[in-house]
N, CA, C and O atoms as CSV, one atom per row, in Angstrom:
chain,resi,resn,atom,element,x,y,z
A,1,UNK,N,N,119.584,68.037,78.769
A,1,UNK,CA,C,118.466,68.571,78.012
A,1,UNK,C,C,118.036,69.941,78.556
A,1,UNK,O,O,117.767,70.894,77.824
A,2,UNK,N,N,117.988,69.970,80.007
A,2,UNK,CA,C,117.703,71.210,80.768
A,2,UNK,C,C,118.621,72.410,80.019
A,2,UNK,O,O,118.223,73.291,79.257
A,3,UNK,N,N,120.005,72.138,80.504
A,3,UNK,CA,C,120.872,73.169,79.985
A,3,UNK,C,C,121.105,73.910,78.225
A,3,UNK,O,O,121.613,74.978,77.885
A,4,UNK,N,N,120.415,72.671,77.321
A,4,UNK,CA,C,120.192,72.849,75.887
A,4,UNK,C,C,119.055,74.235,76.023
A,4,UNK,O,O,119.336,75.355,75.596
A,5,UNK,N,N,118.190,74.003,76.472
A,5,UNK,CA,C,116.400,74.419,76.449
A,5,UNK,C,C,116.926,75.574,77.111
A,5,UNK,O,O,116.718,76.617,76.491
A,6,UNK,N,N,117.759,75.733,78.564
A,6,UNK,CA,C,118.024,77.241,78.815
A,6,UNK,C,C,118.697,78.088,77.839
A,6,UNK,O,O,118.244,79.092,77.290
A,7,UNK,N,N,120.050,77.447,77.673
A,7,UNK,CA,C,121.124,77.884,76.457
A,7,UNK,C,C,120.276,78.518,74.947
A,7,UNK,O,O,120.608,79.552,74.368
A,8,UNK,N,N,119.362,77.784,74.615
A,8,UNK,CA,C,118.275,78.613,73.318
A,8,UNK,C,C,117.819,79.369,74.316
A,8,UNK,O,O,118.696,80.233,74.315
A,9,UNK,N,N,116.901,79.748,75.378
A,9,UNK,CA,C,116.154,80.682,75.737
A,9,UNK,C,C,116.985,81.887,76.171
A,9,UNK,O,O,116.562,83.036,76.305
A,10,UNK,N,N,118.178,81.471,76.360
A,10,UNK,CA,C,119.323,83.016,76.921
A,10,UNK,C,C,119.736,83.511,75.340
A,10,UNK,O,O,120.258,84.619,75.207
A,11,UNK,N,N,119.516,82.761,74.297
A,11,UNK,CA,C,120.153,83.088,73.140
A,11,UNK,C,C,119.110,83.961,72.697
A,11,UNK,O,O,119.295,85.077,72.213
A,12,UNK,N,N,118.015,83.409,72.882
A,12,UNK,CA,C,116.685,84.158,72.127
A,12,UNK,C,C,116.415,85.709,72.943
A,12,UNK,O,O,116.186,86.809,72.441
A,13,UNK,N,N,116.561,85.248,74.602
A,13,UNK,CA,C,116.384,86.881,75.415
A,13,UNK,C,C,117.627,87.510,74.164
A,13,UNK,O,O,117.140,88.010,73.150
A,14,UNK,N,N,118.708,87.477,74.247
A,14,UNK,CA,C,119.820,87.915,74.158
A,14,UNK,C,C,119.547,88.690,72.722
A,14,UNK,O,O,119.994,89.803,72.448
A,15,UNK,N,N,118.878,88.027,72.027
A,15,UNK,CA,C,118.515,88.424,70.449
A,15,UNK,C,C,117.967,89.898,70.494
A,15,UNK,O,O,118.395,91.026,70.249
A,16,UNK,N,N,116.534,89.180,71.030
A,16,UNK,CA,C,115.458,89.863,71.261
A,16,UNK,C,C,115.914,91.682,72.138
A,16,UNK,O,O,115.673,92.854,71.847
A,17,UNK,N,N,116.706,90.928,73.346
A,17,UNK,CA,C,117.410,92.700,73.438
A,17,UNK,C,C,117.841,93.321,73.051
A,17,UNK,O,O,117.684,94.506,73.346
A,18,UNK,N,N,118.876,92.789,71.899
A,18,UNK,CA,C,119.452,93.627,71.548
A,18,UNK,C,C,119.010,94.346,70.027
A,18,UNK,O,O,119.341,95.456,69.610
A,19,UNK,N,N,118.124,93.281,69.343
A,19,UNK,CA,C,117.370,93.803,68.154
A,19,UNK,C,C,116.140,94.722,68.643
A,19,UNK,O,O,116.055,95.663,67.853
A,20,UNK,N,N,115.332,94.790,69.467
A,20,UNK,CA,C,113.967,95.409,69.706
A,20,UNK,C,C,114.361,96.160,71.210
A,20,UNK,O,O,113.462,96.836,71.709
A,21,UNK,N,N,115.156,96.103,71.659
A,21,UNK,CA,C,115.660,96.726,73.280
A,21,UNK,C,C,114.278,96.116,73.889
A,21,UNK,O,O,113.554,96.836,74.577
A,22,UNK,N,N,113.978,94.912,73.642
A,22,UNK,CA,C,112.906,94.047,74.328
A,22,UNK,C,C,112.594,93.013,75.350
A,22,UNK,O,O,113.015,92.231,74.498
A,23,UNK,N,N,112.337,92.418,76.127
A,23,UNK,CA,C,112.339,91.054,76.784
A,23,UNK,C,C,111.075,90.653,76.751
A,23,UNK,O,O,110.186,91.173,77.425
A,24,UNK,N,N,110.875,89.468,75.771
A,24,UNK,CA,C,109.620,89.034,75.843
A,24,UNK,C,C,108.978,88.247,77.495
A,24,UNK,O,O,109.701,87.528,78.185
A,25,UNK,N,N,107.725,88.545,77.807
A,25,UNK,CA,C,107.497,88.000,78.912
A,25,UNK,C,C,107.117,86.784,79.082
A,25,UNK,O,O,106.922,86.223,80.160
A,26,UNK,N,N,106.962,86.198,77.644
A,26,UNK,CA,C,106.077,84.504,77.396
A,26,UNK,C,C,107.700,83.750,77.318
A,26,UNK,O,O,107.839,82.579,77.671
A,27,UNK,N,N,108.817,84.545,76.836
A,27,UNK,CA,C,110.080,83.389,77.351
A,27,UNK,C,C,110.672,83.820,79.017
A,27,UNK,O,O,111.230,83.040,79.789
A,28,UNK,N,N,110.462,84.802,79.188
A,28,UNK,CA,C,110.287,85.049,80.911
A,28,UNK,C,C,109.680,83.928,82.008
A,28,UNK,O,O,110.177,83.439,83.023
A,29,UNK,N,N,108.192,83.717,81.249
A,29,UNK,CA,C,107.756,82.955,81.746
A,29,UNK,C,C,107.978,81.256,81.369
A,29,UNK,O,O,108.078,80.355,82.202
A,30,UNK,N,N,108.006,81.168,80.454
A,30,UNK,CA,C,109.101,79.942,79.830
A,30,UNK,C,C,110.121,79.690,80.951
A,30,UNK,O,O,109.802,78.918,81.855
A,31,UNK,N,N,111.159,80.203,80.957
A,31,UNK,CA,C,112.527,79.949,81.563
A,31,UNK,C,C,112.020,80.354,83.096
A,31,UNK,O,O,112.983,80.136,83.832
A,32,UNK,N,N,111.118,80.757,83.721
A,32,UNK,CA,C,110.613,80.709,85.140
A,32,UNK,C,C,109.855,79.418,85.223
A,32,UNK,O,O,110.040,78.779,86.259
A,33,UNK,N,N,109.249,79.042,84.565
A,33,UNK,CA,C,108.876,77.578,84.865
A,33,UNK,C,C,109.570,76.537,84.773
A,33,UNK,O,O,109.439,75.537,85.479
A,34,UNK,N,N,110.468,76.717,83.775
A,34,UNK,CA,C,111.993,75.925,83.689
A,34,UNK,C,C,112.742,75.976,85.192
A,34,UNK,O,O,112.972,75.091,86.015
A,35,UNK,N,N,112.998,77.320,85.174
A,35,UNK,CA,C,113.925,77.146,86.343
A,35,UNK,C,C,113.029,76.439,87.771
A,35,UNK,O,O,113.683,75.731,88.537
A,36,UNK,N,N,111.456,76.690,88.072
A,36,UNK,CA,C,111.091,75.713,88.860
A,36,UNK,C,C,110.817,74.567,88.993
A,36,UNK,O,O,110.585,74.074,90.097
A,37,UNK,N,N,110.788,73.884,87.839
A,37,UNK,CA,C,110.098,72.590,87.523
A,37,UNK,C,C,111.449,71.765,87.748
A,37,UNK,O,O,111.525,70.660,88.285
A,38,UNK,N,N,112.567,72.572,87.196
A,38,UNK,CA,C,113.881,71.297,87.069
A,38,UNK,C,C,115.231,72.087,88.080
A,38,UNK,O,O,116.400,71.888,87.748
A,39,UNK,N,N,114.957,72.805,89.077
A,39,UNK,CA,C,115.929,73.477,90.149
A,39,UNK,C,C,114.613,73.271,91.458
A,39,UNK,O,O,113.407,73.027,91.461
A,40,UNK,N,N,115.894,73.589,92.682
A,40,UNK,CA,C,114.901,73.950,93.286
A,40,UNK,C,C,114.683,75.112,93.129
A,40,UNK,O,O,115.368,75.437,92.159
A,41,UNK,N,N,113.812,76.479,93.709
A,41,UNK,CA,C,113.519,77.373,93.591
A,41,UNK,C,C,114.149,77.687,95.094
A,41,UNK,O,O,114.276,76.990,96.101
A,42,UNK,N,N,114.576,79.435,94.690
A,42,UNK,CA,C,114.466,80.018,95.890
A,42,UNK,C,C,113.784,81.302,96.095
A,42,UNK,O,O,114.600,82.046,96.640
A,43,UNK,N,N,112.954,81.754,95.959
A,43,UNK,CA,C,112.213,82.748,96.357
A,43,UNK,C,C,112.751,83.432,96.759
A,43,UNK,O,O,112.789,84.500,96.148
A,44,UNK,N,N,113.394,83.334,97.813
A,44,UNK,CA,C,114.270,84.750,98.873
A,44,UNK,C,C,115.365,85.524,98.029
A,44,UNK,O,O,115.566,86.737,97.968
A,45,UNK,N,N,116.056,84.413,97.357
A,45,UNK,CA,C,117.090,84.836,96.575
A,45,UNK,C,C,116.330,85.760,95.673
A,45,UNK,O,O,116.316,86.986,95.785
A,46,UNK,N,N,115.807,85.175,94.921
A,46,UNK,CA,C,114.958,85.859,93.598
A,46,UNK,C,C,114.579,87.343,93.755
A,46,UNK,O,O,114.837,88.321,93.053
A,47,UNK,N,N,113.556,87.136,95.442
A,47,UNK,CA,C,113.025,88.471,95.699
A,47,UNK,C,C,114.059,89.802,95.997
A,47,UNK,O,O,113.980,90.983,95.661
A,48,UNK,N,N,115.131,88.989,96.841
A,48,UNK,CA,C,116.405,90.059,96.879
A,48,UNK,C,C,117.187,90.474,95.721
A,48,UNK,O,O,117.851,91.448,95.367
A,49,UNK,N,N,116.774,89.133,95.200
A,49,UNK,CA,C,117.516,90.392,94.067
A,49,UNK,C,C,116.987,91.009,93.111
A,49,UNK,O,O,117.779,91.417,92.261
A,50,UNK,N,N,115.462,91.308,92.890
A,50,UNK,CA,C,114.513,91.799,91.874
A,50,UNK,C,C,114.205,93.187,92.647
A,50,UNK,O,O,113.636,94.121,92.082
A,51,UNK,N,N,114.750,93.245,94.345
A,51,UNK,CA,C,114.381,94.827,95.218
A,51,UNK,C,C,114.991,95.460,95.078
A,51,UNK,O,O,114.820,96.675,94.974
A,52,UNK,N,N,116.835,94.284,94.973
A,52,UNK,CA,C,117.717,95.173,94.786
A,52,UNK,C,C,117.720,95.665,93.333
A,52,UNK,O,O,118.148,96.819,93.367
A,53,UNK,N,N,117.426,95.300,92.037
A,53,UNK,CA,C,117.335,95.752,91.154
A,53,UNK,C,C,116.622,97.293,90.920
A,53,UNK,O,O,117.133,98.332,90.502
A,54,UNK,N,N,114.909,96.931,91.469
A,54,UNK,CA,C,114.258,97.789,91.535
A,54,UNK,C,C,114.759,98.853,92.171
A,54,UNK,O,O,114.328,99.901,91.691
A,55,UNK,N,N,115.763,99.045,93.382
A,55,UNK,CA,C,115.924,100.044,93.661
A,55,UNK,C,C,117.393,100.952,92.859
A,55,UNK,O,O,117.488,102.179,92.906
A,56,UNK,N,N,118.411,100.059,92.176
A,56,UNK,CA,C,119.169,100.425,91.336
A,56,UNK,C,C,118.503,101.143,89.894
A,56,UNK,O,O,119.082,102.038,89.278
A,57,UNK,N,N,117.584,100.740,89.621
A,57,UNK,CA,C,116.427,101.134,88.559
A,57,UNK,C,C,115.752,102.683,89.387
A,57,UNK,O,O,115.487,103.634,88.652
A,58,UNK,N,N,115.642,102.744,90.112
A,58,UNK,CA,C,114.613,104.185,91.184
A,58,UNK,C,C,116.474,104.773,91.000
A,58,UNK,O,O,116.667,105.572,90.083
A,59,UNK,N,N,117.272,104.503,91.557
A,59,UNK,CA,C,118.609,105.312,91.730
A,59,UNK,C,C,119.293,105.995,90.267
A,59,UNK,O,O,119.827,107.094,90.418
A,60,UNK,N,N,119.300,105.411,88.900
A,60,UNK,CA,C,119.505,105.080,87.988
A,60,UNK,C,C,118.395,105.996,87.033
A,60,UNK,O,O,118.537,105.877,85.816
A,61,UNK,N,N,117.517,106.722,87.429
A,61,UNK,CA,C,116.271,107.463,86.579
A,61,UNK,C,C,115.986,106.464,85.659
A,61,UNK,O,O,116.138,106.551,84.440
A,62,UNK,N,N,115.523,105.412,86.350
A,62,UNK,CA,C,115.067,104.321,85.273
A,62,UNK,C,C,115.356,103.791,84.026
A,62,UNK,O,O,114.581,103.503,83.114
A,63,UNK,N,N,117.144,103.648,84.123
A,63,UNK,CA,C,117.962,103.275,83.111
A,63,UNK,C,C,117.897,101.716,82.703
A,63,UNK,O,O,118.105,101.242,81.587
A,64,UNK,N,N,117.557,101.046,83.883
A,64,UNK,CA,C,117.508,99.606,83.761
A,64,UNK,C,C,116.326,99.186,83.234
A,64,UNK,O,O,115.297,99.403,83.873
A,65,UNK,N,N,116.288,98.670,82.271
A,65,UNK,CA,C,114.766,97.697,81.903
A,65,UNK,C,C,113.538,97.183,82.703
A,65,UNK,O,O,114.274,96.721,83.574
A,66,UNK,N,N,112.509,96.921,83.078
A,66,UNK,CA,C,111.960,96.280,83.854
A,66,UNK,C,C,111.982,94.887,83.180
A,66,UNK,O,O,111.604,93.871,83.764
A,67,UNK,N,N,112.357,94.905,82.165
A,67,UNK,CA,C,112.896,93.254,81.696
A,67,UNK,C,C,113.919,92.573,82.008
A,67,UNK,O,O,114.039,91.348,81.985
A,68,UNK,N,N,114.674,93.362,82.306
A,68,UNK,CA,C,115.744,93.117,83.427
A,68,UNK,C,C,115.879,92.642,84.170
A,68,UNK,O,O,116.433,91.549,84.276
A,69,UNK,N,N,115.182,93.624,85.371
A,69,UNK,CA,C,115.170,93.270,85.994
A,69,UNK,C,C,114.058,91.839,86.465
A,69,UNK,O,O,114.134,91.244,87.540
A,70,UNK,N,N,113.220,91.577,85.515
A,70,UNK,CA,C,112.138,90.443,85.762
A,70,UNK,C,C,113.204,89.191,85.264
A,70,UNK,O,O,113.173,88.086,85.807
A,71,UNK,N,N,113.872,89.428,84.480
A,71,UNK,CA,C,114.949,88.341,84.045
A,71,UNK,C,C,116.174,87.780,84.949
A,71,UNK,O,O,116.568,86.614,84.955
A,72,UNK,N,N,116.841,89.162,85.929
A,72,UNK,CA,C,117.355,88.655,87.266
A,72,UNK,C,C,116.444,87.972,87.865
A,72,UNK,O,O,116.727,86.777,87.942
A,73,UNK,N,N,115.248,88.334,88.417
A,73,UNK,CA,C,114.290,87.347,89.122
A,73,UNK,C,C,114.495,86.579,88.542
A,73,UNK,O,O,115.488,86.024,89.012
A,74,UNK,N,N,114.120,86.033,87.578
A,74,UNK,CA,C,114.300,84.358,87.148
A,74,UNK,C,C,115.419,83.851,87.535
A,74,UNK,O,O,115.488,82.826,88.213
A,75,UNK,N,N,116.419,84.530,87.137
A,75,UNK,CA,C,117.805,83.521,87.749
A,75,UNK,C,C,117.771,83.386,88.713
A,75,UNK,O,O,118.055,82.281,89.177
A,76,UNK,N,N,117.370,84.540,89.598
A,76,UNK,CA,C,117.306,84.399,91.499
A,76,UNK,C,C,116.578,83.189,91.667
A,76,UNK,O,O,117.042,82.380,92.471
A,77,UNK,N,N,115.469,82.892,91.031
A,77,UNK,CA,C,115.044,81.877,91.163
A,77,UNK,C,C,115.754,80.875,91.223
A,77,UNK,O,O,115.832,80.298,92.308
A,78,UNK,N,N,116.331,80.474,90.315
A,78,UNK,CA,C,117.175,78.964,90.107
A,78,UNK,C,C,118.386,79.406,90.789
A,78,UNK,O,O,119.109,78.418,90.913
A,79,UNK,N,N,118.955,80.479,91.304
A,79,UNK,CA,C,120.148,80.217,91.956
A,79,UNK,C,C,120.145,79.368,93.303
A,79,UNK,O,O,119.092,79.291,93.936
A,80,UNK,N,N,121.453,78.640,93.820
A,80,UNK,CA,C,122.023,78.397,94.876
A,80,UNK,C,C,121.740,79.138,96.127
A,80,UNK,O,O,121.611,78.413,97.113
A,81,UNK,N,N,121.641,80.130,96.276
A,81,UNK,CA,C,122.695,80.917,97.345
A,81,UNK,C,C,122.404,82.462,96.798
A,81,UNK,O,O,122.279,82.751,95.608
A,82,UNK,N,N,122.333,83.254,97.745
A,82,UNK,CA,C,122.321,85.138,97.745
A,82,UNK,C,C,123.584,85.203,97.134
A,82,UNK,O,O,123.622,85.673,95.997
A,83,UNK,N,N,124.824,84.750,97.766
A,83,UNK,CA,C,125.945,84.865,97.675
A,83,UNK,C,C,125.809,84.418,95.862
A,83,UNK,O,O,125.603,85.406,95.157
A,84,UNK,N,N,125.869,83.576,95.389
A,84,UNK,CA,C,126.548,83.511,94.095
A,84,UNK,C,C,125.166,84.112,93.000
A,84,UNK,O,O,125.093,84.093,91.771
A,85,UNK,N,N,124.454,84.480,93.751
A,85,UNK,CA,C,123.327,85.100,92.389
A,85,UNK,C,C,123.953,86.464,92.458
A,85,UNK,O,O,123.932,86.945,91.325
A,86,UNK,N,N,124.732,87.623,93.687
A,86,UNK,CA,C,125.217,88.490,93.646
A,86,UNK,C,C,126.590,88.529,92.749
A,86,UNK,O,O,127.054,89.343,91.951
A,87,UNK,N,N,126.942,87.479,93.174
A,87,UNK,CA,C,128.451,87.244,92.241
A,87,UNK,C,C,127.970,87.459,90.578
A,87,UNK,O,O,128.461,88.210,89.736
A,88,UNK,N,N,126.999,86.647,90.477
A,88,UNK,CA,C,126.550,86.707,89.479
A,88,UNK,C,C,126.118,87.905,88.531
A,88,UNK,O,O,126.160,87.914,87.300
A,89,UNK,N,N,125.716,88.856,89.336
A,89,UNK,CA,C,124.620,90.162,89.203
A,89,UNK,C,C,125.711,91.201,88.948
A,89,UNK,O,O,125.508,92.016,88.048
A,90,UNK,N,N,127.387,91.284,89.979
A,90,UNK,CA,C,128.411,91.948,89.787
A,90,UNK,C,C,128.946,91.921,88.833
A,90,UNK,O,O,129.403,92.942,88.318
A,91,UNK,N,N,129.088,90.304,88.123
A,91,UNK,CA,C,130.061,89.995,86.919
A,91,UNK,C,C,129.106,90.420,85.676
A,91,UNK,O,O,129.800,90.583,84.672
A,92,UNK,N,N,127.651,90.660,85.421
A,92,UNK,CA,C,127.138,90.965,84.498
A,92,UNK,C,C,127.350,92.487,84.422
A,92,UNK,O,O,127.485,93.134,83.383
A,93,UNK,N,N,127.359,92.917,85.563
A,93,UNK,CA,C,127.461,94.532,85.699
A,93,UNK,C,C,128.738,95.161,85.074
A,93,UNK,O,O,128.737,96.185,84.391
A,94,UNK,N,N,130.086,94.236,85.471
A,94,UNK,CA,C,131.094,94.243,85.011
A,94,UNK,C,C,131.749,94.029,83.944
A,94,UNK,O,O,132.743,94.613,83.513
A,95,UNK,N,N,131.085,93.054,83.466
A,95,UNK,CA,C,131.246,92.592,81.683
A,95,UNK,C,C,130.219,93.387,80.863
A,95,UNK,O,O,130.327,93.147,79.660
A,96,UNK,N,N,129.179,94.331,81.198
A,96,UNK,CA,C,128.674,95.592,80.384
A,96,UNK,C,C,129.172,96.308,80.254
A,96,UNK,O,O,129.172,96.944,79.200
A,97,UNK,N,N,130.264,96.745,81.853
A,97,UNK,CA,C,130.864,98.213,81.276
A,97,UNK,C,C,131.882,98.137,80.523
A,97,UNK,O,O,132.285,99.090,79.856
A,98,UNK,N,N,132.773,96.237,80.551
A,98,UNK,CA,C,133.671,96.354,80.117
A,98,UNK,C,C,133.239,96.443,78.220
A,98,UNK,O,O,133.882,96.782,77.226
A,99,UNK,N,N,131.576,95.851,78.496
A,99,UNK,CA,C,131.494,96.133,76.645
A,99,UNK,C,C,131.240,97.975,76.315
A,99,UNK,O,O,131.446,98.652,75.308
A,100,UNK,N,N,130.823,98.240,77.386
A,100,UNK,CA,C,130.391,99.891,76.829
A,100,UNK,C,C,131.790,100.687,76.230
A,100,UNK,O,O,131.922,101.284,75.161
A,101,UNK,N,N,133.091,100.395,77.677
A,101,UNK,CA,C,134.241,100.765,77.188
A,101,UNK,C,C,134.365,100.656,75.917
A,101,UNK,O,O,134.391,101.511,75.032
A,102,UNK,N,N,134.453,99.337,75.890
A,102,UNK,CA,C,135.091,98.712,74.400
A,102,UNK,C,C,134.252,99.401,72.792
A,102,UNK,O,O,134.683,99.602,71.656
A,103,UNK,N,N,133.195,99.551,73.304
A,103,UNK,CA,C,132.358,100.386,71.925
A,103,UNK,C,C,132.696,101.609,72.249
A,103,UNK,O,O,132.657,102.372,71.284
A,104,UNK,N,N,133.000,102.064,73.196
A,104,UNK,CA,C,133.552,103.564,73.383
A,104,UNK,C,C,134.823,103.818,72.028
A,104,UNK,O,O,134.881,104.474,70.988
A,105,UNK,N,N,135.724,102.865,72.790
A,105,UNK,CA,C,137.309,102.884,72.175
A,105,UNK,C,C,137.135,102.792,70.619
A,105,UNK,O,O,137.519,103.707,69.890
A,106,UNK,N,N,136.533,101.640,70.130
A,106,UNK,CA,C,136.519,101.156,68.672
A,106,UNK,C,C,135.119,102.217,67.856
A,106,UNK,O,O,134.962,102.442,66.656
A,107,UNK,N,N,134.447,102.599,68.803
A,107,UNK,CA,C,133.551,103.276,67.777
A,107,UNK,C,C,133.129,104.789,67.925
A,107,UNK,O,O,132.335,105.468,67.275
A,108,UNK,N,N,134.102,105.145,69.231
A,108,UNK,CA,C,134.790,106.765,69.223
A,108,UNK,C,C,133.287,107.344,70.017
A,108,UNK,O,O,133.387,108.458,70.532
A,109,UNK,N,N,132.325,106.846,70.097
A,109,UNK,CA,C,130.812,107.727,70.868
A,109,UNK,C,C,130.962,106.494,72.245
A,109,UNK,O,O,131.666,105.574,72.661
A,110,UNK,N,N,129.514,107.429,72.577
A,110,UNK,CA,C,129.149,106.605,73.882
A,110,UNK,C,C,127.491,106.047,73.172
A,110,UNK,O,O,126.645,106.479,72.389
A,111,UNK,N,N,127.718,104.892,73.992
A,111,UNK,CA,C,125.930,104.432,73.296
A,111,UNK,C,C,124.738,105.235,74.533
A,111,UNK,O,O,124.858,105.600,75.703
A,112,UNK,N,N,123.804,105.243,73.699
A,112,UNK,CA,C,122.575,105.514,74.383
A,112,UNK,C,C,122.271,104.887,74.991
A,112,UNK,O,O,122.335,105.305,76.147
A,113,UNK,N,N,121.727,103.483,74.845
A,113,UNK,CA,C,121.678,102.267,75.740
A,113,UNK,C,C,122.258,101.405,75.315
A,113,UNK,O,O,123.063,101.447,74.384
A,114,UNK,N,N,121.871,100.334,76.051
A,114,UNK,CA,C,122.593,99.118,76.273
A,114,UNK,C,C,121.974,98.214,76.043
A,114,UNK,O,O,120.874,98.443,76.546
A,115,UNK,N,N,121.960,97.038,75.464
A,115,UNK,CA,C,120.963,95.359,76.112
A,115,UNK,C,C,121.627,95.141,77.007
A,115,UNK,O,O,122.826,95.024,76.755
A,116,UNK,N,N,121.230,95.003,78.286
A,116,UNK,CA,C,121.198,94.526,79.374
A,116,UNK,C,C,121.798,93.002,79.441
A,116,UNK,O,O,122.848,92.588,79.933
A,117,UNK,N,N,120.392,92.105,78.544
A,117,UNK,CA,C,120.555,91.108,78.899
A,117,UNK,C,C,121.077,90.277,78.298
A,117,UNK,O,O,120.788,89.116,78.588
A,118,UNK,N,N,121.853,90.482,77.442
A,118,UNK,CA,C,123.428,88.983,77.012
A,118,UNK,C,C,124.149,89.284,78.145
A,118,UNK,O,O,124.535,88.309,78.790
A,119,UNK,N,N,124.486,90.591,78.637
A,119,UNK,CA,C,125.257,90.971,79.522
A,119,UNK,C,C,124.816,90.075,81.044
A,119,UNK,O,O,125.699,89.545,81.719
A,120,UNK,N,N,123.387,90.012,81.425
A,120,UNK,CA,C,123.005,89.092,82.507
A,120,UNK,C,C,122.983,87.644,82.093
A,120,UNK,O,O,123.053,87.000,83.140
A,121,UNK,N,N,122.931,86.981,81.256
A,121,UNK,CA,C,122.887,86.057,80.868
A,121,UNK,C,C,124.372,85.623,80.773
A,121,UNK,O,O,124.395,84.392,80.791
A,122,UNK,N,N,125.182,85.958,80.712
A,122,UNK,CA,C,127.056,86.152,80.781
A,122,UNK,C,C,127.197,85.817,81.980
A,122,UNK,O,O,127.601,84.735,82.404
A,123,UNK,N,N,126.773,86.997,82.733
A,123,UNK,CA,C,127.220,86.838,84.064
A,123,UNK,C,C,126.968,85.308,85.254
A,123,UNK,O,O,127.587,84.717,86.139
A,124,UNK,N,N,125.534,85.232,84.469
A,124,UNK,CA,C,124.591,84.300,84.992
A,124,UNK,C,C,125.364,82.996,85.155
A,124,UNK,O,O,125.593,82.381,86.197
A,125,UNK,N,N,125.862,82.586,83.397
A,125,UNK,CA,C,126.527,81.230,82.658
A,125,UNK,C,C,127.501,81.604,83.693
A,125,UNK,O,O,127.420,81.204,84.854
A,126,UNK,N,N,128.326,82.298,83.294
A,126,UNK,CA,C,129.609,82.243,84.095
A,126,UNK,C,C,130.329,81.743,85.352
A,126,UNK,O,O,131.372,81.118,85.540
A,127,UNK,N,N,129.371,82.257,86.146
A,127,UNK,CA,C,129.238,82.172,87.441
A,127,UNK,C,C,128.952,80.833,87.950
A,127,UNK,O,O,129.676,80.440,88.865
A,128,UNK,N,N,128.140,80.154,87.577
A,128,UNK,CA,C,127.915,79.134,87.624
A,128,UNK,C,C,128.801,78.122,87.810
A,128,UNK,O,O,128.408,76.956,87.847
């Protein structure tokens, strides 16, 4: 039931980014209470990886979302381990550029932006 209730809420972020370049914060907070109520939580994880975001976001002239990055926090939350929320964080990074390529090739421009987050939400499932 857990995994149903996440699976709609990554579908709905996923929507929502890519129609409005948006992340609502009431399913943010949704799927953060999810991930504590039915995982354990890890805080440390979460926080490392919402600094490391933030500071890829400061490096980046503020290319990354702050929905984004509040949406890695959540997973940090429910992850395992530093180790596989990074695994995690690489393979989303990696399966964006491999979509940016790919709209490169088939649609001859470069995009302006990106949704972020099917791309974290990919990485996220995946990894797992």
């Amino acid at each position: 039931m857990y995994l149903l209730a996440q699976l709609v809420l990554l579908l709905h972020l996923s929507y929502t980014d890519i129609r409005y370049r948006r992340i609502p914060n009431i399913s943010l907070l949704i799927f953060l209470l999810l991930s504590i109520f039915l995982s354990r939580p890890n805080v440390l994880v979460a926080s490392t990886l919402f600094f490391l975001v933030l500071l890829l976001r400061g490096l980046s002239g503020n290319q990354i979302g702050m929905g984004d990055a509040k949406l890695i926090f959540v997973f940090g939350v429910g992850s395992s381990s530093i180790n596989s929320a990074l695994r995690a964080l690489w393979l989303a990074c990696f399966i964006a550029l491999f979509g940016v390529l790919l709209y490169r090739i088939f649609k001859g421009k470069w995009r302006y932006s990106i949704a972020f987050a099917p791309y974290i939400c990919l990485g996220f499932i995946i990894s797992r």
